[in-house]
C-alpha positions in Angstrom: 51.0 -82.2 -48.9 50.2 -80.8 -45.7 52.2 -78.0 -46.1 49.6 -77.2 -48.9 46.7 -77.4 -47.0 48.1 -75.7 -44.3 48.2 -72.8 -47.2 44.4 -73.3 -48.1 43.2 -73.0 -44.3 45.7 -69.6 -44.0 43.2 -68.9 -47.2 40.1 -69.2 -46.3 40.9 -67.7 -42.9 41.7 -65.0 -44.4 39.0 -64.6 -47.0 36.6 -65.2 -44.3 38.3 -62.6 -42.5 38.2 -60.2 -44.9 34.8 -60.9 -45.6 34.0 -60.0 -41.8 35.8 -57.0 -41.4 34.1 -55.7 -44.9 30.8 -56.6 -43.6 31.5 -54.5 -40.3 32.4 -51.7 -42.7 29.5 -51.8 -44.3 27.0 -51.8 -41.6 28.9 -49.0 -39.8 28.8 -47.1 -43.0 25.7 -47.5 -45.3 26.3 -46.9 -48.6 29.6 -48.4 -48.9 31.5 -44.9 -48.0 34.1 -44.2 -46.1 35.2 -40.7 -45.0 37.7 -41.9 -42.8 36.2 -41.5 -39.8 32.8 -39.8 -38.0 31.8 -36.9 -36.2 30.9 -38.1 -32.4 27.2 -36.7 -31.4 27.1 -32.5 -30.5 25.1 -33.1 -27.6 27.7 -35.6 -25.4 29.5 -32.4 -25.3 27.3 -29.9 -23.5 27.6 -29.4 -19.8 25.2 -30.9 -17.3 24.5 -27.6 -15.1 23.8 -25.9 -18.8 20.3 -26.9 -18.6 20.2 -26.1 -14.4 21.5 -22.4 -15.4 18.9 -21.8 -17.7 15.8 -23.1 -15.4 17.5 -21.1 -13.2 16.9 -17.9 -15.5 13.9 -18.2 -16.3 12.5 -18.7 -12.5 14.4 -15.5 -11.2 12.5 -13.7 -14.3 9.6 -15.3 -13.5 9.8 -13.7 -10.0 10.6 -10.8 -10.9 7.4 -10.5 -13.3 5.2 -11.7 -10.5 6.6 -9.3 -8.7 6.3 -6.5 -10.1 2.6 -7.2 -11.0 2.4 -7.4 -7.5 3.1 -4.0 -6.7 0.9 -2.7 -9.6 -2.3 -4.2 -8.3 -1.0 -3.0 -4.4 -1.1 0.4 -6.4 -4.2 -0.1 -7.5 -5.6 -1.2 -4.7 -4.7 1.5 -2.0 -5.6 4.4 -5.5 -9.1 2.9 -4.9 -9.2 2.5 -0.9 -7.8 5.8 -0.1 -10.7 7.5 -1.5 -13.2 5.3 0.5 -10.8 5.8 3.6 -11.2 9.6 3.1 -14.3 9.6 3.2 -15.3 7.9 5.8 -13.0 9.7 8.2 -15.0 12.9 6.7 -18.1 11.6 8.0 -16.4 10.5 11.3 -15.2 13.8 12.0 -18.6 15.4 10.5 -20.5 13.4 13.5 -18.0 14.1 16.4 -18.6 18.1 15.5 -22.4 17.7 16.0 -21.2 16.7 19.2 -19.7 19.9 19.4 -22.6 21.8 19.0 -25.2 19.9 20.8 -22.3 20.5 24.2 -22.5 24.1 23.3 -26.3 24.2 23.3 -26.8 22.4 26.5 -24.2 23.8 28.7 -25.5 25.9 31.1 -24.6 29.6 30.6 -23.1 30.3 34.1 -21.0 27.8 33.4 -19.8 29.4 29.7 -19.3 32.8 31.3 -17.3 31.0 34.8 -14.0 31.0 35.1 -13.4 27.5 34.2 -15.6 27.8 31.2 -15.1 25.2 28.2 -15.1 28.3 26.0 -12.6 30.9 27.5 -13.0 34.8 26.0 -10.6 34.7 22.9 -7.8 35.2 22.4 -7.8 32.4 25.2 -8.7 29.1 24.2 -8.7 25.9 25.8 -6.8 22.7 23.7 -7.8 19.4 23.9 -6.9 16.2 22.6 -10.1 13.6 21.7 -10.6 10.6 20.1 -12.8 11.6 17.3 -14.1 8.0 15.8 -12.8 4.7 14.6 -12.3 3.4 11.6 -12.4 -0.6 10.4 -9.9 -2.7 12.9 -10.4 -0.6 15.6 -8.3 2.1 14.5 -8.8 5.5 16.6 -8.9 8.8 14.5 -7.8 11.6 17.4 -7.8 15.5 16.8 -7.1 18.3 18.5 -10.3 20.6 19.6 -9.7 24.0 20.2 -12.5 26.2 21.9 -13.3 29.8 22.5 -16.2 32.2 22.7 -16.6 35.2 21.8 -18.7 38.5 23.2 -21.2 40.4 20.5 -20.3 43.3 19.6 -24.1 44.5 21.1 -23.6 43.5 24.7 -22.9 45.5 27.5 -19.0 46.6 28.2 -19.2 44.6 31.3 -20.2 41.5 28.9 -17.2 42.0 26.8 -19.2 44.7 24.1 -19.3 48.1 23.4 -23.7 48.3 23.9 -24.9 51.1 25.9 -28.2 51.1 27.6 -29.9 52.6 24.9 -28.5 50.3 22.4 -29.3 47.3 24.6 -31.9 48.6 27.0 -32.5 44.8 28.0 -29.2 44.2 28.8 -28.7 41.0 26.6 -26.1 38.7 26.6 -24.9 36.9 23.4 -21.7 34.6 22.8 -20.6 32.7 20.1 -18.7 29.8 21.2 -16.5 28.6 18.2 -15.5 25.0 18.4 -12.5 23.9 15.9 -11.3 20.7 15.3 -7.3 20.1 13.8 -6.8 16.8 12.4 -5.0 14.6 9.7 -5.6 12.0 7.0 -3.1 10.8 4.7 -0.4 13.5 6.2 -2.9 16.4 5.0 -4.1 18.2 7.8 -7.6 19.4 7.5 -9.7 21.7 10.1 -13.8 22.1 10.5 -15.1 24.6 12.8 -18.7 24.8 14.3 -20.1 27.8 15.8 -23.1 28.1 18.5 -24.5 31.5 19.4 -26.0 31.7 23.0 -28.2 34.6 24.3 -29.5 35.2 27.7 
């Protein structure tokens, strides 16, 4: 008798059992199907530093874009300062040669015919270095000024010329003092000149 019961409990154990284990199969499988076993998720399988790597990427392009943008607009910029620079070292230079020849009008003549004149007979020539402006931030612009004077061809041969008395009967003396002024902008050198005729 007990040994009977003992074999309905093992039963209903095991139906009960059963009954679990199918319900767990169930749920884990909806529709009652069973493929033997599942594919585990793609993305437990890709790399942690996969993600770092590509930020990575994309920053260093993203430098490199800014970058090079960069330059362009430097380009641009200095395409449209250069020409404002140029000319404004033009008018510098312009207003350091009226210097020039307001010093070549004032000078006494003993002094331009001395020995130790400012405007030697050519082919002599004095050479000077001078500051010739400044430009924005206190930048110098120097040049080199080269003088020398010349005797007309009308004056006396004792005043460098080939005049008689007949010729020149007053026995005027006329020089041209040439001024000229070397200098460079953007490594282009350029040269004015400025020339002041004197007569006594």
């Amino acid at each position: 008798m007990q040994a009977e019961r003992g074999f309905e409990n093992g039963l209903r154990d095991g139906g009960a059992g059963g009954a679990q284990q199918e319900d767990e199969d169930q749920s884990g499988n909806p529709g009652g199907t069973c493929h033997g076993g599942t594919f585990p998720d793609a993305r437990r399988f890709r790399k942690p530093g996969y993600r770092r790597a590509f930020v990575l990427v994309e920053a260093t392009l993203s430098m490199a874009i800014l970058t090079i943008l960069g330059l362009v607009l430097l380009k641009l910029s200095l395409n449209v300062l250069y020409p404002r620079q140029w000319a404004l070292q033009q008018t510098v230079t312009d207003a350091y040669m009226t210097y020039e020849r307001a010093y070549a009008q004032r000078v006494p003549f003993e002094t331009i015919t001395s020995g130790t004149s400012p405007w030697p007979l050519y082919p002599n020539n004095t050479r000077t270095t001078v500051e010739l402006g400044r430009l924005p931030g206190d930048r110098p612009i120097t040049g080199t000024v080269f003088r020398s004077r010349t005797a007309d061809p009308g004056n006396l041969p004792a005043d460098g010329g080939t005049g008689t008395a007949a010729s020149n009967p007053a026995g005027m003396k006329v020089w041209r003092l040439q001024s000229v002024v070397s200098y460079q902008i953007g490594g282009r050198q350029y040269i004015k000149t400025r020339t002041v005729v004197r007569t006594q």
